[in-house]
TORMIPA-979327 format. One line per 4 residues: their letters; for each residue x, y, z negated of C-alpha. Coordinates in Angstrom, 1 decimal, padded with zeros to 4 digits. Each point is the difference from the previous one (the first is absolute). Last residue first. Layout:
<rs>
A) X:Y:Z ~ ...
</rs>
This chain:
<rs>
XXXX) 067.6:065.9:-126.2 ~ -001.6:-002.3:-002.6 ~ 000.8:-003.0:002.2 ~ 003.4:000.8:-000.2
XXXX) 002.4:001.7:002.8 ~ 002.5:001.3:-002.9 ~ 001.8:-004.2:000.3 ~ 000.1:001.4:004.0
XXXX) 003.5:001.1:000.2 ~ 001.8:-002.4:-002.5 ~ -002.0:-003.1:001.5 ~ 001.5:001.6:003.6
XXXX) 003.5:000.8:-001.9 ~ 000.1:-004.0:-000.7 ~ -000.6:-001.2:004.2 ~ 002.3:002.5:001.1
XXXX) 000.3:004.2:001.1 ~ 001.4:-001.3:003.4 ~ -003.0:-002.1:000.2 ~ -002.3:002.3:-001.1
XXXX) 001.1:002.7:002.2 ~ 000.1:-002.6:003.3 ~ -004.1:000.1:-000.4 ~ 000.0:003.1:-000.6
XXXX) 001.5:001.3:003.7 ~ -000.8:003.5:-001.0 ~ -002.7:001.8:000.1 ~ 001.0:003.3:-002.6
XXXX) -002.2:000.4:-002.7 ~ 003.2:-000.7:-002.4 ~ -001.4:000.1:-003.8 ~ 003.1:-002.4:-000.7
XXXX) -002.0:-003.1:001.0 ~ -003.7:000.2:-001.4 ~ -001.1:003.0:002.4 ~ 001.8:-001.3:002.9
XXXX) -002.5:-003.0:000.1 ~ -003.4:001.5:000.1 ~ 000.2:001.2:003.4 ~ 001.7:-002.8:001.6
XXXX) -002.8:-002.2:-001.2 ~ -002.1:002.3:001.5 ~ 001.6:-000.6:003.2 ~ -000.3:-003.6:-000.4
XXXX) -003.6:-000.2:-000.7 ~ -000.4:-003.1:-002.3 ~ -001.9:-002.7:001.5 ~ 001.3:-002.9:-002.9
XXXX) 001.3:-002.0:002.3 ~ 001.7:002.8:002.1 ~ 001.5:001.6:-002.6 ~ 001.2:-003.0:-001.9
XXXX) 001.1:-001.0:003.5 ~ 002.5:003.2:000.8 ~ 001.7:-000.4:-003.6 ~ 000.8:-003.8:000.6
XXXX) 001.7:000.8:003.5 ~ 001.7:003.2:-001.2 ~ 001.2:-001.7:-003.0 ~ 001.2:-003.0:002.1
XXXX) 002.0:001.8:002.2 ~ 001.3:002.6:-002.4 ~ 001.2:-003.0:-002.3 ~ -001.9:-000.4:-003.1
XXXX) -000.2:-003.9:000.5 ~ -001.2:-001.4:-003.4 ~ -003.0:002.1:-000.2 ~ -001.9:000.6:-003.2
XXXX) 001.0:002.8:-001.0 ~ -000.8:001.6:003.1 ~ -004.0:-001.5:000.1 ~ -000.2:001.6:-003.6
XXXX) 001.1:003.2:000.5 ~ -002.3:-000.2:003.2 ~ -002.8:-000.3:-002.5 ~ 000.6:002.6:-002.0
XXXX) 000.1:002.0:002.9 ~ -003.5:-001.4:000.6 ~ -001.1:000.2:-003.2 ~ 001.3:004.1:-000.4
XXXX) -001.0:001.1:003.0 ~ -003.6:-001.1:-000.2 ~ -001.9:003.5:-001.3 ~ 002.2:001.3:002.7
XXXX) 002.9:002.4:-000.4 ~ 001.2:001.8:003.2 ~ -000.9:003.5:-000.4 ~ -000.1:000.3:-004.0
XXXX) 003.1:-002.1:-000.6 ~ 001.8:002.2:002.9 ~ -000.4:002.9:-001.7 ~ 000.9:-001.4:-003.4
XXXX) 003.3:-001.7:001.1 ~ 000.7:-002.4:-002.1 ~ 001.8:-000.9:-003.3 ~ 001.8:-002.3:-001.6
XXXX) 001.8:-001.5:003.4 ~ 002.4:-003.3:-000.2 ~ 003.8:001.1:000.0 ~ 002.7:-000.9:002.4
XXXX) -002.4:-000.2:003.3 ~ -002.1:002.5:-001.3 ~ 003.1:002.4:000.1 ~ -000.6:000.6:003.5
XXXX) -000.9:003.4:001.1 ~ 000.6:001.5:-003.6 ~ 003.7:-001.8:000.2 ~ 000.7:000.9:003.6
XXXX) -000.5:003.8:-000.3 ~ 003.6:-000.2:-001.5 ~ 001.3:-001.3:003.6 ~ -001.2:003.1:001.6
XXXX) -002.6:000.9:002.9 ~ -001.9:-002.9:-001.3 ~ -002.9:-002.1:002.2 ~ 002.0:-002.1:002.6
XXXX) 002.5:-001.4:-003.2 ~ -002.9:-002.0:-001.3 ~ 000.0:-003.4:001.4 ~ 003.8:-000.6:001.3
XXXX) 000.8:001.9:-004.1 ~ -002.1:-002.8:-001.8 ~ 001.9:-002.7:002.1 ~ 003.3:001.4:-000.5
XXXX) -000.9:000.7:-003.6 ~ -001.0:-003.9:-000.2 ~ 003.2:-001.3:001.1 ~ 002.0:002.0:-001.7
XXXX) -001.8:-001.7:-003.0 ~ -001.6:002.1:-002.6 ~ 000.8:001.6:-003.6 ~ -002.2:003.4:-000.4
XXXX) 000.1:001.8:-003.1 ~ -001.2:003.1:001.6 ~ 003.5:001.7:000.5 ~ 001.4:-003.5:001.2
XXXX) -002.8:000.3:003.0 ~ 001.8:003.1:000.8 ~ 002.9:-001.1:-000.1 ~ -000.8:-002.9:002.6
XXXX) -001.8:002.5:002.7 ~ 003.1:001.0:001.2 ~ 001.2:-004.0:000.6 ~ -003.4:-000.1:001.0
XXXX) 000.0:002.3:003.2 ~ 003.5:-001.8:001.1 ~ -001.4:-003.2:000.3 ~ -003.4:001.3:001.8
XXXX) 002.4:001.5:002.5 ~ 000.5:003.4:000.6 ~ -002.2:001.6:002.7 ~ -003.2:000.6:-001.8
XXXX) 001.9:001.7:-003.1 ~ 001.4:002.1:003.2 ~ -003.5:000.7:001.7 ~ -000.9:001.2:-004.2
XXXX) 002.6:002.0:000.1 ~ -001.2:001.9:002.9 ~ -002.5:000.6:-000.6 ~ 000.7:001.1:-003.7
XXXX) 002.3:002.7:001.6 ~ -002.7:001.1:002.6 ~ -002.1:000.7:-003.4 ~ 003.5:002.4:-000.5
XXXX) -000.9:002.0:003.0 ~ 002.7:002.7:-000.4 ~ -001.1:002.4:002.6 ~ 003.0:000.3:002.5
XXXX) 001.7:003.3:001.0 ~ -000.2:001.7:003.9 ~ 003.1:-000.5:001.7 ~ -000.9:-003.9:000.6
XXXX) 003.0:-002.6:000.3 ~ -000.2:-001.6:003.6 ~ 003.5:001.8:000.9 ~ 001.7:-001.7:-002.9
XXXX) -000.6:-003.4:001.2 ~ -000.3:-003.2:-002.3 ~ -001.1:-003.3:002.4 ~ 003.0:-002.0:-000.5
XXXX) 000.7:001.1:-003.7 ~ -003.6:-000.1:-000.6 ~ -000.1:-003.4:001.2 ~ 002.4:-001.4:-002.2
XXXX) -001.8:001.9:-003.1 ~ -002.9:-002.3:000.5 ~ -002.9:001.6:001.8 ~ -003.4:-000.2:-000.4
XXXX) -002.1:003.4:001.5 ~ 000.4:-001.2:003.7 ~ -002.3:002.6:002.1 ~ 002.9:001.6:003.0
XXXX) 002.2:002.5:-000.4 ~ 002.2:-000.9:-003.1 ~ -001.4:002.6:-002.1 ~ 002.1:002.8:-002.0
XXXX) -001.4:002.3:-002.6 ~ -001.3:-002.4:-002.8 ~ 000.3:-003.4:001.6 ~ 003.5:-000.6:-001.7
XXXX) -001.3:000.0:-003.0 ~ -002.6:-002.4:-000.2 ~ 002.3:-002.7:001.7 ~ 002.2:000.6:-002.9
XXXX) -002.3:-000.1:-002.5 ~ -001.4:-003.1:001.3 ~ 003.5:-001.7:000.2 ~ 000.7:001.3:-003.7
XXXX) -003.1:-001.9:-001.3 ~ -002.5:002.3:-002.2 ~ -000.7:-001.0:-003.2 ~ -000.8:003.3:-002.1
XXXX) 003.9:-000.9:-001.1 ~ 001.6:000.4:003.1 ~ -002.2:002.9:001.3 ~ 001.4:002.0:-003.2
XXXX) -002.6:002.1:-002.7 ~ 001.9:002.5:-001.7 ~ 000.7:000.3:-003.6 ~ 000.8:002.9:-001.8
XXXX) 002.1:-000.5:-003.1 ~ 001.2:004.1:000.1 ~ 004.0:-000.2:001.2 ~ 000.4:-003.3:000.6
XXXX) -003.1:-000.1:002.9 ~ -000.5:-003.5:000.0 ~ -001.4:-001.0:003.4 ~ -001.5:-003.3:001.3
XXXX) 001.7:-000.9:003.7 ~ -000.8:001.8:004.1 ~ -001.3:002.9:-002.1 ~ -003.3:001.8:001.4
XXXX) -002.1:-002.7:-001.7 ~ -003.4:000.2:000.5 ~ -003.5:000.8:-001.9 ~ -001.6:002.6:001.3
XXXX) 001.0:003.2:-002.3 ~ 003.6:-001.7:-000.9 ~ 000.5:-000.4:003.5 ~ -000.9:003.4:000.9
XXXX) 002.4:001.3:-003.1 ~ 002.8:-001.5:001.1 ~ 000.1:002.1:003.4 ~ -001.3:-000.7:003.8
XXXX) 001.2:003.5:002.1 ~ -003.6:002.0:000.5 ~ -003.7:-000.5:001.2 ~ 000.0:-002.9:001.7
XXXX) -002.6:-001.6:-001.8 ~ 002.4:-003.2:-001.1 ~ 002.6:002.9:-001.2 ~ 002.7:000.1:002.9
XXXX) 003.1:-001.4:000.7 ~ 001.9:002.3:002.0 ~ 001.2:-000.8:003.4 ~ 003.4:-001.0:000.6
XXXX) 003.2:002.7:001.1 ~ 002.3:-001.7:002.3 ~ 003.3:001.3:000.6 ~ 002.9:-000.6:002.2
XXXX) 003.1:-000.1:-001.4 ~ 002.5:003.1:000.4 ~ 003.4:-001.4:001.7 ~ 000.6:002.1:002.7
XXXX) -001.3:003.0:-003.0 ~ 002.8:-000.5:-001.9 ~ 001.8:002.9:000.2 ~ -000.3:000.8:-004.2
XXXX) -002.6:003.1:001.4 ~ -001.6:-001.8:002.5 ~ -001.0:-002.9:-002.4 ~ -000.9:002.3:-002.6
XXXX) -002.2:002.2:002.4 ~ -002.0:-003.4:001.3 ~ -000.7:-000.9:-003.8 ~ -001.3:003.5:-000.2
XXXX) -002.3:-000.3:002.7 ~ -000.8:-003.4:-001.5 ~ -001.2:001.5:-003.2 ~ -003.6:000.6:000.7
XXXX) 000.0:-003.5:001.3 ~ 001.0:-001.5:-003.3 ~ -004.2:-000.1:-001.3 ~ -000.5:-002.1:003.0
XXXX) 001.9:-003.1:-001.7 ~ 003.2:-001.7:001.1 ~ 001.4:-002.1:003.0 ~ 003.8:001.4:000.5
XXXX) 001.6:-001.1:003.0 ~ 003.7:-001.3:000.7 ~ 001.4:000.3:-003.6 ~ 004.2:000.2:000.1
XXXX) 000.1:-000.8:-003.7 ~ 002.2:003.2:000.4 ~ -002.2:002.2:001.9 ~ -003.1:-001.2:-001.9
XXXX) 001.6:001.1:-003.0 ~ 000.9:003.2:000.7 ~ -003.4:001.2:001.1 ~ -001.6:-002.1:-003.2
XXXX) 002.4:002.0:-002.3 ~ -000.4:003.4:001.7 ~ -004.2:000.4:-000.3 ~ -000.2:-002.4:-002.9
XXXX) 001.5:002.8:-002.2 ~ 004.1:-000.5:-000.6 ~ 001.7:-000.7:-003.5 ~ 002.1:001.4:-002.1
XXXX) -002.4:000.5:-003.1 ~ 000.1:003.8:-000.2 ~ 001.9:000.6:003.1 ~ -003.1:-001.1:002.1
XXXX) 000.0:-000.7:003.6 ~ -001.8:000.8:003.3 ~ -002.6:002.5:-001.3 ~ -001.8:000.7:003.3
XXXX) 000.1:003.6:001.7 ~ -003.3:000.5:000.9 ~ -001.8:-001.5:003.7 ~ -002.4:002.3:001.5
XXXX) 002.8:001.9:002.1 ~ 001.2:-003.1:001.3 ~ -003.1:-001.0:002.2 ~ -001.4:-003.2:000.3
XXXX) -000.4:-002.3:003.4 ~ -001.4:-003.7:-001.2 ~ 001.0:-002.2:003.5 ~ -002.8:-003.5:-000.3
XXXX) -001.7:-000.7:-002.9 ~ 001.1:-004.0:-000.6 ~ 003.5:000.3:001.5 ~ 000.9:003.3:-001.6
XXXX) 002.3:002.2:001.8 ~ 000.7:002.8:-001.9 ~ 000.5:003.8:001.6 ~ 001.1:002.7:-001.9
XXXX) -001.0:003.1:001.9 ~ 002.8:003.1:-001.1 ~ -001.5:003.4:-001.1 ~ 002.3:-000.1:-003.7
XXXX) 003.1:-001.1:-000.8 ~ -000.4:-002.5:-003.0 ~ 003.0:000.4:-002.5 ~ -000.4:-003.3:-002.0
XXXX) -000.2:000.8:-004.0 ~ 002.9:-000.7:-002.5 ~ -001.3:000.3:-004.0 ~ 001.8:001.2:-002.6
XXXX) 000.8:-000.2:-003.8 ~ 002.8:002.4:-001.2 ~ 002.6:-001.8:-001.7 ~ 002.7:002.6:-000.1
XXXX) 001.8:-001.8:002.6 ~ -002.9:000.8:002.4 ~ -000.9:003.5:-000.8 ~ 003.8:000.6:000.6
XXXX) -000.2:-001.6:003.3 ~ -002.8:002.2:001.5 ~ 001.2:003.0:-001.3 ~ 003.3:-000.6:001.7
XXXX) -002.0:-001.1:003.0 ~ -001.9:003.4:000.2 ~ -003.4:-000.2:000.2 ~ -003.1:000.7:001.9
XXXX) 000.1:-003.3:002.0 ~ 001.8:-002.0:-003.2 ~ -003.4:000.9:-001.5 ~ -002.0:001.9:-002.3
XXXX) -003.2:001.2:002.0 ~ -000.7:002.9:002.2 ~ 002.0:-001.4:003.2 ~ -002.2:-002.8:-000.6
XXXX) -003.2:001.2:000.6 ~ -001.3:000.5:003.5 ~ 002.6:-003.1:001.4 ~ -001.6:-002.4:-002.5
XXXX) -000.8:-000.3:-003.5 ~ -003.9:000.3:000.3 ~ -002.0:002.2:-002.1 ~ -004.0:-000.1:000.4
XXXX) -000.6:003.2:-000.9 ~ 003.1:002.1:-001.3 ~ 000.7:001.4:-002.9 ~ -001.8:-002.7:-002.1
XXXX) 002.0:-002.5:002.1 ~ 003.5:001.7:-000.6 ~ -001.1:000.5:-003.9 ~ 000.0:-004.3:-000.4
XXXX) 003.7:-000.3:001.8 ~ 001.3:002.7:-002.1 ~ -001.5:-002.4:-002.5 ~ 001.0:-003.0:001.0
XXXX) 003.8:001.2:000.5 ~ 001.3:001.0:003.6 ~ 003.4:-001.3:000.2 ~ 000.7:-001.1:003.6
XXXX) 002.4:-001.6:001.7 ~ -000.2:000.0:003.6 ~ -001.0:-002.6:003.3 ~ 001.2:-000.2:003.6
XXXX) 003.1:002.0:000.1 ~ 002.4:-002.9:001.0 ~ 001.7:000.0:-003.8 ~ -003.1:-000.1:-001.5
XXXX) -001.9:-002.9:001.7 ~ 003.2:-002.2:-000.7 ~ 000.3:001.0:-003.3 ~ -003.4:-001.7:-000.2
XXXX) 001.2:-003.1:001.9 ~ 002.9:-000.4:-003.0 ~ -002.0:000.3:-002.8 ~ -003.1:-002.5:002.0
XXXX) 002.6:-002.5:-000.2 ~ 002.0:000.2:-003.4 ~ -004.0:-000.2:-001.6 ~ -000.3:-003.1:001.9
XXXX) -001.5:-001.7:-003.6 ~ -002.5:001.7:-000.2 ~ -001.4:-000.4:002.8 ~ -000.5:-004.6:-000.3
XXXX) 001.4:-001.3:003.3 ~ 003.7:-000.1:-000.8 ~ 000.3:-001.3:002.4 ~ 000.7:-000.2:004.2
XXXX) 001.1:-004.1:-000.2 ~ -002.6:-001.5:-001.3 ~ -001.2:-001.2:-003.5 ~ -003.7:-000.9:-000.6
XXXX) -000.6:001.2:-003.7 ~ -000.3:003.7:001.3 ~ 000.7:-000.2:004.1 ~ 000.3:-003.0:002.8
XXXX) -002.3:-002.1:001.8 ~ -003.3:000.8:-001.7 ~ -003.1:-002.4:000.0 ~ -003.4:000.4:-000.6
XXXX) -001.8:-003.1:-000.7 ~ -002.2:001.7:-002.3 ~ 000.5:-001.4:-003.6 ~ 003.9:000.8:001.0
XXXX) -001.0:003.6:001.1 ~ -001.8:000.8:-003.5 ~ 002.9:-001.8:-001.6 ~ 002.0:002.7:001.3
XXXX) -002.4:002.7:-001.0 ~ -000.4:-000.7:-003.3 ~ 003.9:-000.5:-000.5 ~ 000.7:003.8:001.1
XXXX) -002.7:001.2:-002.0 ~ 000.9:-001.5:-003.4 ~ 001.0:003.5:-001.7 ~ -001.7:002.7:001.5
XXXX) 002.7:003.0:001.9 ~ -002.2:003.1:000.6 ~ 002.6:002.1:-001.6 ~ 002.6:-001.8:001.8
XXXX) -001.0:001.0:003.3 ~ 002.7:-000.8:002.4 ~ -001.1:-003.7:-000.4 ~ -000.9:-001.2:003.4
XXXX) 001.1:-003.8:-000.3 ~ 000.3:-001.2:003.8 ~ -001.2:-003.7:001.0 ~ 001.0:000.0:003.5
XXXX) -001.5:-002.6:002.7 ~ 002.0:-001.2:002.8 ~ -000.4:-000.9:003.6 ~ -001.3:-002.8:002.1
XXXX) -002.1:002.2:002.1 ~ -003.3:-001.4:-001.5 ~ 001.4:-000.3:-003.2 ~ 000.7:003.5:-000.4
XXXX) -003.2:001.2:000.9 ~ -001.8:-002.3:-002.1 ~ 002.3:001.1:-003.0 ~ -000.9:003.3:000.7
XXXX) -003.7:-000.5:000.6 ~ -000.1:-001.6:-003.8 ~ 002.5:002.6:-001.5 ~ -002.8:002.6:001.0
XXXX) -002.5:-002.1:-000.9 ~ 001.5:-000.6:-003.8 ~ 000.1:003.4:-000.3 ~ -003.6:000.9:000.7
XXXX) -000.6:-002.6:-002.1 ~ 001.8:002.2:-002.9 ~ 002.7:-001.5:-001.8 ~ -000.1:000.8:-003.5
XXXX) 001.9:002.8:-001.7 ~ 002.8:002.2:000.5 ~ 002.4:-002.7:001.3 ~ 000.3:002.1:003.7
XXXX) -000.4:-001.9:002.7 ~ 002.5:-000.5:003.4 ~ -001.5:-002.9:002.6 ~ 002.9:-000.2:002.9
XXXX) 000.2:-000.3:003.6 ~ 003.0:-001.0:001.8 ~ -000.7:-001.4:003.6 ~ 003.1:-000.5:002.2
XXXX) 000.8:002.6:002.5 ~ -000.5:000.1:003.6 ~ -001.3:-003.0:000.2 ~ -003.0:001.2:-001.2
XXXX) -000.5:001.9:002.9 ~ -001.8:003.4:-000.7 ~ -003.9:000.1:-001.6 ~ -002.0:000.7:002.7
XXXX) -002.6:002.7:001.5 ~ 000.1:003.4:-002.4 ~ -003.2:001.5:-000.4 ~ 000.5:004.2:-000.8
XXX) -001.2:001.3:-003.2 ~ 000.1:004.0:-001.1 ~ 000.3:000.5:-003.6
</rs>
């Protein structure tokens, strides 16, 4: 392929912006996916267009039960929304293949009457000898005239083959020695020639229906899509795209494409797959996965306690960047900032410790209200009744030091529950032959106060050490080890009173004499 840069994407105004998001239900929605549909619904928000949700189901042997309704909910957990298409409505339905069987019938015939594409009905295994005959076998403009087909037949034959049932397949007639060129806003002018390109399988007697290659052609003509956004892996196919278009007269009207970078295995080495997530440890899948057909289940980003405005932001960093530093942005702004000519030709590593970033900044972001209403199950799943009140608190405190809400109950849970155990490590390091008296102690001096407002707490707290010539920093030392086995300095002094006057007794009662 030979690339040229192309400057600008034409006038908007020219044409309003259609873009649409077309899976197959064959499975779980890849991330991949979900960044594809993620860049076009930026694009089409930007220029106050509308987003497609398209049903590619010409493969019914593929077909998996609960698929379609994975991946919609998938978008609803995201944010994503779709103007028009499967479980949408609009006006330029049905959106699901299968059923615009009538449609692509009728734009076949098409193709056959003006010459551009045959009938042919080479069986699989006349199919399988042509390839040991001849290396590396292409049906093309070499081979065809050898093969079983409305090309080297007569049409009598041709229809009495057909009424007696005879399964066939109609392939595109590709002249050869012609540069296809495609205009692709993110790589620039892709120049191919014809004579590398086979004859693609169009449509499919034995189950009526079209291959991708004709149904998506046709139906981006009649949904009246302005630009198609998809993967890199569809740019071998975009000469042939272009061809279709030429061939049905529609090429005034061809979108524009855009093929995205790949995403990449975090070392870079090869297209990011299930299996490297279930090697290191993340989710590939957008939600959990129950594969119906052998129990599997896949890890989801929804469920490993992600929040959708982190995955998001994640994302859309992958192969395009806003052109300056900022990393946090709310889906608003990447609809004012998106840009298809700043998306990267060369693929994205997957850096899924970028993902916990980055969901941690988010977790940071949210209020501390809105942390503990998460956090709230999970304390039910440990038994734990408290006060809003308190969990707000708790969750203000803690929430700097967990990447997700589920870290929060080993982080914290010795405000809910008094420790039984410490830290070994830190025992050893930090443990003086007088730890346990003069913790006891302070146990004792918080018990006894009547006032255990922060204020006061800090104020009575700061004078016991002072009158008694402790060594504040080594107080801080020994302290974490009794609370929660946390080492970390916090403010400790405002611990113990969020934690209260009774959990302090609770917390120290192991601090005996005999310690």
């Amino acid at each position: 392929m030979n690339f040229k840069k192309l400057d600008k994407i034409s006038t908007m105004s020219e044409r309003k912006v259609r873009v649409r998001f077309a899976p197959s239900p064959t499975g779980a929605l890849h991330i991949g996916g979900v960044r594809t549909a993620l860049y076009n619904y930026l694009f089409a928000r930007q220029h106050g267009g509308d987003l497609i949700f398209r049903i590619e189901d010409t493969d019914s042997n593929r077909f998996v039960p609960g698929a379609e309704e994975y991946i919609i909910e998938s978008f609803k957990w995201l944010g994503i929304k779709f103007d028009e298409g499967v479980s949408f409505g609009g006006n330029y339905g049905p959106y699901r293949q299968s059923e615009r069987r009538d449609i692509y019938k009728k734009y076949v015939q098409v193709l056959l009457d003006n010459g551009k594409a045959y009938i042919a009905f080479d069986t699989p295994e006349e199919l399988d000898a042509k390839r040991k005959e001849i290396p590396n076998f292409q049906y093309d403009a070499s081979t065809r005239t050898s093969m079983r087909n409305s090309l080297t037949m007569s049409k009598e034959e041709v229809d009495q083959l057909i009424a007696e049932g005879k399964q066939y397949v109609v392939r595109f007639k590709i002249e050869p020695n012609e540069d296809v060129h495609v205009h692709d806003l993110i790589r620039g002018e892709v120049v191919i020639n014809s004579s590398i390109l086979d004859d693609k399988v169009l449509y499919k007697s034995a189950d009526e229906l079209p291959t991708y290659h004709l149904a998506n052609i046709v139906d981006d003509h009649l949904m009246e899509v302005s630009h198609v956004i998809r993967g890199e892996e569809w740019l071998p196919s975009a000469p042939l795209h272009v061809l279709l278009y030429r061939a049905f007269g529609w090429e005034d009207t061809m979108p524009q494409f855009a093929h995205l970078p790949l995403l990449l295995k975090p070392d870079g080495n090869g297209k990011l797959s299930k299996r490297d997530g279930d090697r290191l440890g993340f989710p590939v899948f957008p939600l959990e996965w129950h594969d119906p057909k052998t129990g599997e289940v896949s890890s989801g980003y929804r469920e490993s306690g992600y929040l959708p405005e982190a995955v998001i932001n994640f994302l859309a960093l992958l192969g395009w960047n806003p052109g300056n530093d900022q990393e946090i942005m709310s889906m608003d702004e990447l609809i004012k900032l998106f840009d298809l000519h700043r998306c990267s030709k060369a693929g994205a590593k997957f850096d899924y410790e970028k993902g916990k970033w980055f969901n941690h900044e988010y977790i940071l972001m949210k209020s501390d209200e809105e942390i503990a209403t998460l956090f709230m199950p999970i304390l039910r799943e440990h038994g734990i009744e408290a006060p809003m009140e308190t969990v707000v608190t708790v969750v203000g405190l803690m929430k700097g030091r967990v990447s997700f809400i589920k870290e929060l109950w080993d982080t914290c849970k010795f405000f809910f529950v008094a420790p039984t155990e410490y830290d070994e490590k830190t025992v050893k390091k930090r443990w003086k032959e007088d730890s346990a008296e003069r913790m006891t102690e302070l146990a004792d001096l918080l018990e006894s106060l009547d006032d255990f407002s922060l204020a006061h707490q800090e104020e009575v707290v700061m004078k016991w050490i002072e009158d008694k010539g402790y060594h504040l920093g080594k107080y801080h030392e020994r302290f974490p080890s009794d609370v929660g086995r946390r080492r970390k300095r916090a403010a400790h002094v405002r611990h113990l009173c969020r934690i209260g006057q009774r959990r302090n007794r609770k917390t120290y009662a192991p601090c005996d004499r005999s310690a």
